[in-house]
N, C-alpha and C positions, 0 to 999 in steps of 0.2 A: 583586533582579532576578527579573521577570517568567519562569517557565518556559516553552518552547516545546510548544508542543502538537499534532501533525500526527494525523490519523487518517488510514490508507493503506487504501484502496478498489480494489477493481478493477473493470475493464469486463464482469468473468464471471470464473467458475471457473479455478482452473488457470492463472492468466497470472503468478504469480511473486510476488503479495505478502506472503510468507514471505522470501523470499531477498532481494525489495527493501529490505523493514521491516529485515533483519540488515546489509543494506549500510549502511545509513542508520546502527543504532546502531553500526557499527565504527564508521564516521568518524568520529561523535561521540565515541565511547572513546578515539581517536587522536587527538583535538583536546582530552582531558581531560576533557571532560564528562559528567556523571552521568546514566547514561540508564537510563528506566523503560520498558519495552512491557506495555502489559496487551492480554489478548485477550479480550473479552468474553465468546463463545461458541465453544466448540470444539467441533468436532462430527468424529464418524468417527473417534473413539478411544476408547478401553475406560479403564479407571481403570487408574493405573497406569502408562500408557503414555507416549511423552513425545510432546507436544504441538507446535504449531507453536513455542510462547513457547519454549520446550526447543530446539529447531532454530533460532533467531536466537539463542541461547547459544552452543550448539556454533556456528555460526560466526562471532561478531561475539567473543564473549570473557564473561567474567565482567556480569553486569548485575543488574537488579529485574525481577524477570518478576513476571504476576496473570495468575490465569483465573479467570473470575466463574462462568462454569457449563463443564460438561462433557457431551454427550450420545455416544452412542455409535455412532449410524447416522450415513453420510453425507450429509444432508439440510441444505435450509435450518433452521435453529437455532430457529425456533416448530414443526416441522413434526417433528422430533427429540424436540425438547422431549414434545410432545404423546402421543409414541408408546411413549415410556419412560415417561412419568408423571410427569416431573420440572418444577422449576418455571419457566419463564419468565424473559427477563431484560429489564426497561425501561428509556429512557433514564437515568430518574435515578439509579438503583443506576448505571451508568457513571460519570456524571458524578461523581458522589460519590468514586468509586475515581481518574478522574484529577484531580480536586482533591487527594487526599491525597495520591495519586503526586509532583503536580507541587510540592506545596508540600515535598520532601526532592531533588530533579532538576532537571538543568540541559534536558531533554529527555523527554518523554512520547509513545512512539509509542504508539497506538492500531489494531490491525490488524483490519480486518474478517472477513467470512465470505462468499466468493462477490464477487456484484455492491451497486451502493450499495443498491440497495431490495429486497434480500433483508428477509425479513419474520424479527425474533426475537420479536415477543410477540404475545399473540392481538388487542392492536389494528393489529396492522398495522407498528410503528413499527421504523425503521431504523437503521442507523447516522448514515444523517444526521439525524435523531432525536437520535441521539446526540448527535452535535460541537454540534447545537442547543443540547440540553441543558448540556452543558459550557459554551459561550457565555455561554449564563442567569446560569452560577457565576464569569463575571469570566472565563473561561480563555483568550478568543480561540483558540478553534483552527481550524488550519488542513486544509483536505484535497487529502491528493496520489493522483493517479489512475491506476492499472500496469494498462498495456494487452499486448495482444499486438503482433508486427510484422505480422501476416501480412493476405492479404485478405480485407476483413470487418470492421478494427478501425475503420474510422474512422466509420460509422455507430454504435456502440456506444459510442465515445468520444465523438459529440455527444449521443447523448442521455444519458448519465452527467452531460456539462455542465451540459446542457438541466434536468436533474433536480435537481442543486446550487443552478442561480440561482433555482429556482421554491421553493425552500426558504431564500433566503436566506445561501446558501452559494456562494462561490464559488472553483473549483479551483486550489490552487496550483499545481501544474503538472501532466505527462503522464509518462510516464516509461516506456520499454517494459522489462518484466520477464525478457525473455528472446529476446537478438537471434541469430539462424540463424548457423551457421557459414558457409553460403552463402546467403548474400540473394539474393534474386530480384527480377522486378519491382517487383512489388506492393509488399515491405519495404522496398526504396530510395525509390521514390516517397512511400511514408510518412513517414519522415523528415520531409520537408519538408507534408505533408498533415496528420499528426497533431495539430501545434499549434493546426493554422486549426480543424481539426474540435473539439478541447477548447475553443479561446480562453484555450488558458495554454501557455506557453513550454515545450519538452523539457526536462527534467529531467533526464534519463539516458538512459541505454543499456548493459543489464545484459547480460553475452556468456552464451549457451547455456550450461546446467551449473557455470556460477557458484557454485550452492550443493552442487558435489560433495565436495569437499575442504576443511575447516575454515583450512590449512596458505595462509597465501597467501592470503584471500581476503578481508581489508581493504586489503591493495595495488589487489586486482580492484577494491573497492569503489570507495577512492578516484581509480582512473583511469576509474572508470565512472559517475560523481556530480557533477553540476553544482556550481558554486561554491555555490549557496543552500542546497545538500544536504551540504557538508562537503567533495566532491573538488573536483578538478581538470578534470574533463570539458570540454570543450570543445564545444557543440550546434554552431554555424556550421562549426567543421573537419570534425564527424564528417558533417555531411549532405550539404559537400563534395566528399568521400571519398567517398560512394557515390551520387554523382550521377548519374542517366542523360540521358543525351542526348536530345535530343526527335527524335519519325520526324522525317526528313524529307521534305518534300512530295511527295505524287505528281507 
């Protein structure tokens, strides 16, 4: 059997594709399956230190973690790279790592750094670069898109689309990384806006601080993950549930 392959992107910095990537491999640990995350480039951590792959341990459980470089500044990862003096890292060295991943795993997440065309090597080339390259090697893989709820996301989420299909790729789904304890407008309305603007189905709906507590947080997972992701989520209930009513007419 074929391995599944996802690499997890987001619309920007800071929207939760850490705590996503760890939901993803609980459910798959809960459903038995062997799961790999490698991270390509990590940046904004010293040697030593523990890493995002470290932080989807602590809360998903025991797994295969890889980090192919490490720089030290918070920067996009050619830009890091450059500034320490360290080397670069290109599609194919990826690809390479999750062919090897996938052929010992029933699952290979693949987590990014920032947004999809954040630049790691001095041609320019991205994570979708990446999944590219991976495809090349037989791996079909797929990529899921962790946006924020708030106002602003849904431009950012079509041109993330926009950027997928012009490459060949296109998103398996949306999934917001981190839902407000009080939704407001703007996040209700999303819900139901976020899909149209990706062109791929909700995926989930990850609740605020999710990734505080190790204890409990494959239960979160899987009541927070679509069936295609391992849970039980429900998209049509949850956007239901925080449906706003339309003004009515003057």
């Amino acid at each position: 059997m074929t391995a599944e392959v996802l690499f997890v992107t987001g619309t920007n910095t800071d929207v939760g594709k850490t705590v996503v990537t760890a939901a993803i491999a609980a459910a798959a640990l809960a459903a038995g399956r062997r799961v790999a995350v490698l991270k390509p480039g990590q940046t904004g951590v010293a040697p030593g230190e523990p890493g995002d792959a470290a932080e989807v341990v602590r809360l998903a459980g025991p797994l295969t973690t890889r980090e192919l470089a490490r720089y030290p500044e918070p920067l996009a990862p050619d830009t890091a790279a450059r500034r320490c003096g360290l080397p670069t890292i290109g599609p194919e060295q990826v690809a390479e790592a999750v062919a090897e991943l996938a052929a010992a795993h029933d699952l290979v997440l693949v987590e990014g750094a920032g947004g999809l065309l954040v630049r790691y090597d001095e041609q320019g080339r991205t994570l979708a670069d990446m999944a590219r390259a991976s495809a090349g090697l037989g791996l079909a893989p797929e990529v899921l898109v962790v946006a924020a709820a708030a106002l602003g996301t849904l431009n950012i989420a079509t041109l993330t689309a926009e950027a997928l299909h012009a490459r060949g790729l296109a998103p398996l789904g949306v999934l917001v990384g981190s839902w407000p304890r009080e939704a407001g407008l703007a996040e209700r309305c999303n819900l139901a806006d976020l899909p149209v603007a990706a062109g791929a189905p909700l995926l989930g709906v990850l609740p605020e601080g999710a990734g505080r507590e190790a204890a409990g947080f494959a239960a979160i997972a899987l009541a927070a993950l679509a069936p295609r992701l391992g849970g039980h989520w429900d998209a049509d209930a949850f956007t239901a549930a925080h449906q706003v009513p339309p003004l009515p007419l003057p």
